[in-house]
N, C-alpha and C positions, 0 to 999 in steps of 0.2 A: 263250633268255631274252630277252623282251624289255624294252627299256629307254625306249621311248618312253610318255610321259604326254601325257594329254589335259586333266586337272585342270589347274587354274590356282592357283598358289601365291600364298596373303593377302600382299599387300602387307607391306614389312618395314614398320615402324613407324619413323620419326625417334627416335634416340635423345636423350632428356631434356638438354636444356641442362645444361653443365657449367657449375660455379662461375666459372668467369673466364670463359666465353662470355655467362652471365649480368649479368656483370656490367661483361664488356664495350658487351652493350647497353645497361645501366641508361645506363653512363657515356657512350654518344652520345645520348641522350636527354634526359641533362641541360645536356649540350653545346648544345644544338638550343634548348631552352628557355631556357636563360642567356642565349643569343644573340639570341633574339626579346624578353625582357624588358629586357637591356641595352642601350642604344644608347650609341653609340659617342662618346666627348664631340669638341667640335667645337674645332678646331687653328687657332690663327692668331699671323701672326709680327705682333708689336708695332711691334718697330726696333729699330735698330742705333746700338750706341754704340762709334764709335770709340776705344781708347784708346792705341792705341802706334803711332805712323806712322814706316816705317823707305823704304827708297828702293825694295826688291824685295816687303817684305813690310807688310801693317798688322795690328795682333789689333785685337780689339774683343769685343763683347757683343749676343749677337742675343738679343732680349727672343722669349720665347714663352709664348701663351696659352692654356689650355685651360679649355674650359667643359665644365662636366658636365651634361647633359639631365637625366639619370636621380631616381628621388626618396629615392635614397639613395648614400651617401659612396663613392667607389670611392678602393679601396686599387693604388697602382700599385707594381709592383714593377720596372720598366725600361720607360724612354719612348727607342724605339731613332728617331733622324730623319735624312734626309736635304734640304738648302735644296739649289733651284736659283733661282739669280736671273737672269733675261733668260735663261731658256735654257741657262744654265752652269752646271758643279756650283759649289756655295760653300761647303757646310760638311756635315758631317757627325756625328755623334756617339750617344751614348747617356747618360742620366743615371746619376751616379755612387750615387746614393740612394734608397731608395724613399721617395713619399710620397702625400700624400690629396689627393684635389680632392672639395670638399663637393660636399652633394646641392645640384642645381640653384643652381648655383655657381661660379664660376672660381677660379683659383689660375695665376698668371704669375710665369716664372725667368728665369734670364739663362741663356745659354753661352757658353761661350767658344771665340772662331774666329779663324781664324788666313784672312787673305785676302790677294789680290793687286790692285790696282788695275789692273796694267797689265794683266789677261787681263778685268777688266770697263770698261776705260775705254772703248769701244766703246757698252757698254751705258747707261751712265752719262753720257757725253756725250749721246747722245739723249735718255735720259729728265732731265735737268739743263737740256737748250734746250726741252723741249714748254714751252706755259702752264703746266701743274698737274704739275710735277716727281715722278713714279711710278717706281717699279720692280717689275715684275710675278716674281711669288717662287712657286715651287713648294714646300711642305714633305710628304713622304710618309713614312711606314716604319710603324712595329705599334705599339701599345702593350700592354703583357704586365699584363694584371691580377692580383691579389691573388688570384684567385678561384679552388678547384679544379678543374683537370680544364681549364677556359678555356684553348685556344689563343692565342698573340699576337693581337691585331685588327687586322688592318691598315688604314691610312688613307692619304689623297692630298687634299687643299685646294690650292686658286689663291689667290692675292689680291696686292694693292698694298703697297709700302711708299710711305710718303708722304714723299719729300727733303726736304721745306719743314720737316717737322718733325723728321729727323732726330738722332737721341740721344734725343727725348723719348718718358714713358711715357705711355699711354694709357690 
């Protein structure tokens, strides 16, 4: 008997997308599209208001802004951030509430942080003797929108804090 073939066997067929394979891909596809229609709103620290000044520790209030590009309301459900000022971490945290920043629009909060002087007095001493008294502030982390299926967004901005007007809002 022999058992060798010369025929060539039809290709098997891919079997039919299953329900959650389905709809696993609907759901990076909407993923991808949410992503290209939303942009990302743009993050920026206001100032700091000192309000408790002890000899090791001071609290205060770092004012933060967010603008919204987009041409409709985004609902946020956790604004997770990291401050670093002159290069050094400062504060960290996450908001305890969700809330909206209108379409093409801002909305600016306070938090509250807990700082040390003496691990920035280095920092602060230079930028308190230049002419135009700055502190250069990094703020990064995600923002977690309202939206289904939407990963965190993550973000990274630079900018100045201005000493001259320290406490005040903008």
């Amino acid at each position: 008997m022999d058992l060798e073939h010369n025929e060539s066997l039809p290709p098997i067929p891919p079997a039919p997308p299953t329900r959650s394979g389905l709809s696993a891909r609907l759901k990076r596809q909407a993923i991808r599209l949410l992503r290209r229609w939303i942009k990302t709103p743009e993050i920026s620290v206001t100032g700091l208001k000192l309000r408790q000044m002890g000899l090791m520790e001071q609290r205060g209030q770092l004012g933060i802004r967010l603008h919204n590009p987009n041409r409709i309301a985004l609902g946020v459900r956790a604004f997770r951030y990291r401050v670093e000022l002159s290069g050094q971490r400062f504060a960290k945290g996450q908001t305890a509430e969700p809330f909206r920043i209108p379409a093409r629009d801002a909305t600016s909060f306070d938090v509250d942080v807990r700082l040390s002087m003496l691990k920035l007095a280095g920092s602060l001493m230079g930028a308190l003797l230049a002419p135009r008294p700055k502190l250069e502030y990094r703020i990064s982390g995600e923002i977690e929108l309202a939206l289904p299926w939407l990963p965190p967004i993550p973000f990274s901005y630079t900018g100045q804090v201005d000493l001259e007007r320290l406490g005040e809002r903008r």
